[in-house]
C-alpha positions in Angstrom: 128.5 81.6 88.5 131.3 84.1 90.1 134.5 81.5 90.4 135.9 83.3 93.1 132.9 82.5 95.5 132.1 79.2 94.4 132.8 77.9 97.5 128.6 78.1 98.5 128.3 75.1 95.8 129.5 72.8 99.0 126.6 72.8 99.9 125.0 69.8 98.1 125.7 67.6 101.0 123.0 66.4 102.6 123.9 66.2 106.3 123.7 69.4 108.3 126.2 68.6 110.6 128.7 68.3 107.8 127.4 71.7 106.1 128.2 73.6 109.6 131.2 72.0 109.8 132.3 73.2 106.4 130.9 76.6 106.8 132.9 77.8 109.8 136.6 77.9 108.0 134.6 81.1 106.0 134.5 83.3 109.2 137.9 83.6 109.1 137.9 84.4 105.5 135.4 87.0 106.2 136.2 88.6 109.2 138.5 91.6 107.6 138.4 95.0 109.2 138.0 96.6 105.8 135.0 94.8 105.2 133.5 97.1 107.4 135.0 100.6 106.1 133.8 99.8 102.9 130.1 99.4 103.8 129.8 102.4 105.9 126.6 104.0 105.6 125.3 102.8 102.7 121.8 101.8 101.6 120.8 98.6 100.2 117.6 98.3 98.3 116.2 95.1 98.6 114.3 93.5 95.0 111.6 91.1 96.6 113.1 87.6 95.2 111.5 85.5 92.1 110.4 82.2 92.7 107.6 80.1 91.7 107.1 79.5 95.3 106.2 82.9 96.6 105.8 82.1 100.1 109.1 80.1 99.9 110.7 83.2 98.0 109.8 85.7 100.8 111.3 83.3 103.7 114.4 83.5 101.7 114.0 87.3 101.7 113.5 87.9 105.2 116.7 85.8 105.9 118.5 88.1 103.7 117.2 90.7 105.0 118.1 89.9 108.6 121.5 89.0 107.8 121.9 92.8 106.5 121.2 94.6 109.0 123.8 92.4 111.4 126.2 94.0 108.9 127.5 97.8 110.6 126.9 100.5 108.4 124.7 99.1 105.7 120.6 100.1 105.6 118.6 97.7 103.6 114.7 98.6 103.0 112.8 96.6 100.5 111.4 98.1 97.6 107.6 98.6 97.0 106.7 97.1 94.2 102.8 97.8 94.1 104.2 101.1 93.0 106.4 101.0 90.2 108.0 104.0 88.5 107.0 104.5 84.5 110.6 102.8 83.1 110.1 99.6 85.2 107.7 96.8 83.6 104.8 95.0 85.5 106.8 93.2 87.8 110.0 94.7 87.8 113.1 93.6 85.8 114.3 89.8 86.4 116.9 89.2 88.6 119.5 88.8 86.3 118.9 92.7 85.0 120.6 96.0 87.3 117.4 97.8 88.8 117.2 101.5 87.7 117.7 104.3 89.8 114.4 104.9 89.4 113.3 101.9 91.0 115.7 101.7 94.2 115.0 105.3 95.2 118.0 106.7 95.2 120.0 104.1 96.9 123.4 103.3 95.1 123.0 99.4 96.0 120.8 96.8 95.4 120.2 93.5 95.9 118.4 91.1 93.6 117.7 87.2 93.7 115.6 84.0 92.7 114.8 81.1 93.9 114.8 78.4 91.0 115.2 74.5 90.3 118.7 73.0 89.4 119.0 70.1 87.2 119.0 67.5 89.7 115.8 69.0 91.0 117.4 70.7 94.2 116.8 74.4 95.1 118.8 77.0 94.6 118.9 80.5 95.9 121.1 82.9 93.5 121.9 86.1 95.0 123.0 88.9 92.6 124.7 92.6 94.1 124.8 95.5 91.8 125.7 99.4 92.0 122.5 101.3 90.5 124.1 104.1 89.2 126.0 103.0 87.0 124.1 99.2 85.8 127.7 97.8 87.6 127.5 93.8 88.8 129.5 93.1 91.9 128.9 89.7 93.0 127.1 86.9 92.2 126.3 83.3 93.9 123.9 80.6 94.3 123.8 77.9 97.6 121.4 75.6 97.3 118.5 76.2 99.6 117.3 72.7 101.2 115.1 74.8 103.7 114.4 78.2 105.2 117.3 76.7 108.6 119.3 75.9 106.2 119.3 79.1 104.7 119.4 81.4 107.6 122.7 79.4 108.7 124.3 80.5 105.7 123.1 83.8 104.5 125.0 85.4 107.0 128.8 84.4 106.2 127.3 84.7 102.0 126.7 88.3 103.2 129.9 89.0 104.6 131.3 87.9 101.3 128.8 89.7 99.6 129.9 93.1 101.0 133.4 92.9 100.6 132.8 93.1 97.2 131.0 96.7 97.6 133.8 99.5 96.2 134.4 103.1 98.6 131.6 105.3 97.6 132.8 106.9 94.5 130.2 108.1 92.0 130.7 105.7 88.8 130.8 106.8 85.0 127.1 106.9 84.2 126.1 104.0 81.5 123.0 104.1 79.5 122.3 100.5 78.8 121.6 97.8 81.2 123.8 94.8 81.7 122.8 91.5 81.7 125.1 88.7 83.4 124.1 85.7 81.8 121.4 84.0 80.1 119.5 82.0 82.2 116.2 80.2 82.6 113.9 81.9 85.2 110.6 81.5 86.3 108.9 84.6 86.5 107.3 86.3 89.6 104.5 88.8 88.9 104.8 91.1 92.5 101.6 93.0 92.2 98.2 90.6 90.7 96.5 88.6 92.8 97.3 85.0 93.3 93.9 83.2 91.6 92.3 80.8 94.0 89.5 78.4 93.7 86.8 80.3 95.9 86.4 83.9 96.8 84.6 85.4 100.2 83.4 88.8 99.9 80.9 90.8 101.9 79.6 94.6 101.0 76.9 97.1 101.0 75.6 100.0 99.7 72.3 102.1 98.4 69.3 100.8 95.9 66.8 103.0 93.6 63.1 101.0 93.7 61.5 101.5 90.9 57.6 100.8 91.0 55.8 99.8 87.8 51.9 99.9 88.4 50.5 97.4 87.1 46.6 96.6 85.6 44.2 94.7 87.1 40.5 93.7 86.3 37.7 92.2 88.3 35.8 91.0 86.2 33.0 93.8 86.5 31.7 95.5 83.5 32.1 98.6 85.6 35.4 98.6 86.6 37.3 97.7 83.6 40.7 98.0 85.8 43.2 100.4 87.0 46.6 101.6 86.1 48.6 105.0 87.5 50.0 106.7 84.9 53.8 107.3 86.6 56.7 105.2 88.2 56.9 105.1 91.6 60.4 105.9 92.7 62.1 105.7 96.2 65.7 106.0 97.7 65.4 105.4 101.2 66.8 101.4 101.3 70.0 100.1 102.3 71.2 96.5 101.6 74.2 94.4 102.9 75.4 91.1 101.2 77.8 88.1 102.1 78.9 86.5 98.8 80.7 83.2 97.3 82.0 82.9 94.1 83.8 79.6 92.8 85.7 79.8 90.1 85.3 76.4 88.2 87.1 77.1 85.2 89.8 79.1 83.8 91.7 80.0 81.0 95.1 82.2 80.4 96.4 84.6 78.1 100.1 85.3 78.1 100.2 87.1 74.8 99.3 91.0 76.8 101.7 93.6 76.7 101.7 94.4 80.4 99.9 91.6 82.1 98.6 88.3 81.3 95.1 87.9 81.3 93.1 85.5 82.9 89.3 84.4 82.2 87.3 82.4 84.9 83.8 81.5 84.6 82.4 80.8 88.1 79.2 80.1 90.3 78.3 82.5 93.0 75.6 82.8 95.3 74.9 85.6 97.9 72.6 86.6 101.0 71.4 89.9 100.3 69.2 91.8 103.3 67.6 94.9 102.0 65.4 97.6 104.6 62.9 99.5 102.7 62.8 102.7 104.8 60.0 104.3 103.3 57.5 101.5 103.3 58.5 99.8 106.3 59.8 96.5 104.9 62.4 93.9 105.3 63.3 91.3 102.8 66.2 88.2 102.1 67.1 88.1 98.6 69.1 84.5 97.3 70.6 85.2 94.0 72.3 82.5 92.0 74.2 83.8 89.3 77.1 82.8 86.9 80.5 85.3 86.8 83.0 85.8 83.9 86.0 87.0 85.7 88.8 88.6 83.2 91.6 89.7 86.0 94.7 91.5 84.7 97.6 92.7 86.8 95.9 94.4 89.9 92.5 94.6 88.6 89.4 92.3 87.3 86.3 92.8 85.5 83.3 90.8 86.2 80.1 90.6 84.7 76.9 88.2 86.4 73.9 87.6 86.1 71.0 85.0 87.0 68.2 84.7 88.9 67.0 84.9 93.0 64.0 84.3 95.4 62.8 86.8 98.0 61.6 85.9 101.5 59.6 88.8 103.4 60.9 89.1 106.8 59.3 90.4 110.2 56.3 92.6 109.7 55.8 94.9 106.3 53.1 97.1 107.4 53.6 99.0 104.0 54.3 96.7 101.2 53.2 93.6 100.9 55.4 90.6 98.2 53.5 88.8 95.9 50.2 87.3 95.6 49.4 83.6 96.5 49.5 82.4 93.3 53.4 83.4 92.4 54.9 82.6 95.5 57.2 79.7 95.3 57.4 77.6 98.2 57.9 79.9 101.5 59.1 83.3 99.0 57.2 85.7 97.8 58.4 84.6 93.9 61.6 85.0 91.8 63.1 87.7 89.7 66.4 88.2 87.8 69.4 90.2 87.9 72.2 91.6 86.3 75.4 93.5 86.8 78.9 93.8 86.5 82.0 94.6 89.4 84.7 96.4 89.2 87.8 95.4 92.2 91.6 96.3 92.4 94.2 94.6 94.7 94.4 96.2 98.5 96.1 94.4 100.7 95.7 90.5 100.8 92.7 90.6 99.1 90.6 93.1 96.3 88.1 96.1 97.5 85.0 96.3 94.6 82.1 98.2 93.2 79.1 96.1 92.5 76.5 97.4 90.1 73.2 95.6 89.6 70.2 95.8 87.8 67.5 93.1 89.5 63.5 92.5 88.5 60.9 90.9 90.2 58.9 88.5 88.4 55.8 89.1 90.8 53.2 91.6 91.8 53.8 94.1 94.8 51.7 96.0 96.3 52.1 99.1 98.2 48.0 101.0 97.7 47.8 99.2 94.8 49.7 96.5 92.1 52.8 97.3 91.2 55.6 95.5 89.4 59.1 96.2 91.1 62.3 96.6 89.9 65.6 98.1 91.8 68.9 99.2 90.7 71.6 98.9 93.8 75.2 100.4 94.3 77.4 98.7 96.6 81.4 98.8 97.4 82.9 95.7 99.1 85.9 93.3 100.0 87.1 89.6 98.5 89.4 87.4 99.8 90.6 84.9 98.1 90.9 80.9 99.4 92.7 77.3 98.0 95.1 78.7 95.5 94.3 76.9 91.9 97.6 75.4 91.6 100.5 76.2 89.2 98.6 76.8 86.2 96.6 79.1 87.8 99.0 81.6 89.7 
């Protein structure tokens, strides 16, 4: 920790009072007209803060954030990090590592930070300024954090120190190699993946192929020794719209990955699926329950499902007809199975997916005659994600 600002350490004290009290001899210390010369239209780019407590860690940011722009002349903008140049890693560097120009978009400041657990289990915010061009620290300091008041009290005479420590702009001698300030244990915040939670919500829709397979049947009649068409029976005009749930009841990680860990989760989910049959006038409720192997890496997942469902008619089919009487189960026409897999990537606060399935009826149709039906089905969707899993599981 910088000596010369060690005064933030003060703040270990418990009482509030006492911590105001002791803060306001620093406005005099950081009230200097030069302060403000020196700062003078600059930009600061603004590394979102680690912490194992995101939301906590973006409180802390948005105090910082605030305090900066009280500050005449400076410009801080925070830096997307869903959209990382080539030479930055998943994540970005750790705060203890200059950003690269590449990374702070041309600005010749940044700012980085985390929020972290001392030894006596108290939080601590560390605050770290650097010049980008040249990899340069200028200042670095830690208060301890008891809550997001506590912090926005402070941040703003930390600030003021902060920026008396930034030079006149004078381009620096380029360096090649990045400087690290100390060693230090961090925990690390992956920006972009998806936090994993315990349930998922997702709704979607899309376009199916039905594929009718005729199928042979015989009276009994020595005559008529049974009937059978000799081609498929195709047709596009359906539409379907689902609401799903997915729990994820188990999981396991994998930190060995070169970009991103990876995560497995085997789940449960179950869906409402309504499907219009255009062409044959028909309207149907499909209940699949299936099991999902999530793998999710970074922004994206992989799923593969499959299991089975039961199909209830609905309203009037005046030109197909579900099932016979002796495969219906209960009030549905019968059962069938299905298989797929999904495809989804991170937008916004939740993922948007493509769902490809494969799905068979294990019962008889019939449209002029018997047919065995099966259906393939495109859909795109959204998830959102509910009741994060807990530490292990971010």
């Amino acid at each position: 920790m910088n000596k010369t600002t060690g005064a933030f350490m003060f703040l270990v004290g418990n009482s509030r009072i006492g911590l105001l009290l002791r803060v306001l001899p620093l406005l005099f210390l950081v009230a200097a007209p030069r302060l403000w010369a020196q700062a003078a239209d600059r930009q600061v780019a603004l590394i979102p803060f680690w912490g194992e407590d995101r939301e906590i860690a973006a409180q802390f940011g948005d105090e910082l954030f605030a305090a900066l722009t009280e500050i005449p002349g400076l410009r801080p903008f925070w830096v997307d990090m869903y959209n990382l140049p080539p030479d930055v890693p998943a994540g970005g560097f750790p705060p203890s590592v200059s950003p690269s120009p590449s990374l702070t978009r041309g600005a010749s400041l940044a700012i980085t930070g985390n929020v972290f657990y001392n030894q006596q289990g108290e939080r601590c915010l560390r605050l770290y300024l650097w010049q980008v061009p040249g990899y340069q620290p200028l200042f670095s300091d830690e208060m301890l954090a008891l809550d997001r008041d506590t912090v926005g009290m402070v941040m703003p005479f930390m600030v003021r120190l902060l920026s008396q420590r930034i030079p006149d702009p004078e381009p620096p001698a380029p360096v090649r190699e990045l400087v690290v300030i100390e060693s230090e244990r961090v925990i690390v915040f992956q920006a972009p993946p998806v936090p994993d939670r315990w349930l998922y919500l997702g709704l979607r829709a899309g376009g199916n192929l039905q594929i009718f397979d005729p199928q042979l049947f015989h009276t009994g009649s020595a005559f008529d020794p049974g009937w059978r068409a000799d081609e498929l029976d195709l047709y596009l005009g359906n539409v379907s719209a689902a609401a799903q749930l997915n729990a994820q009841l188990l999981g396991f990680h994998f930190a060995g990955f070169p970009l991103n860990p990876l995560a497995l989760f085997l789940g449960l989910q179950v869906e409402g699926v309504f499907t219009q049959d255009f062409d044959n006038g028909a309207l149907s409720l499909v209940l699949p329950a299936m099991l999902r192997i999530t793998a999710r890496g970074g922004n994206s997942s992989l799923s593969l499902l499959g299991g089975a469902y039961l199909l209830l008619p609905l309203g009037d089919n005046p030109g197909l007809s579900f099932g016979l009487e002796t495969e219906s189960v209960g009030p549905f026409a019968g059962w069938g199975y299905t298989l797929g897999f999904v495809m989804g990537n991170r937008v916004g606060p939740g993922s948007v997916f493509v769902d490809m399935r494969l799905s068979n009826d294990m019962f008889t149709s019939r449209i002029w005659d018997y047919f065995r039906r099966g259906m393939v089905s495109v859909s795109m969707g959204y998830e959102l994600g509910f009741l994060a899993r807990g530490r292990g599981g971010k």
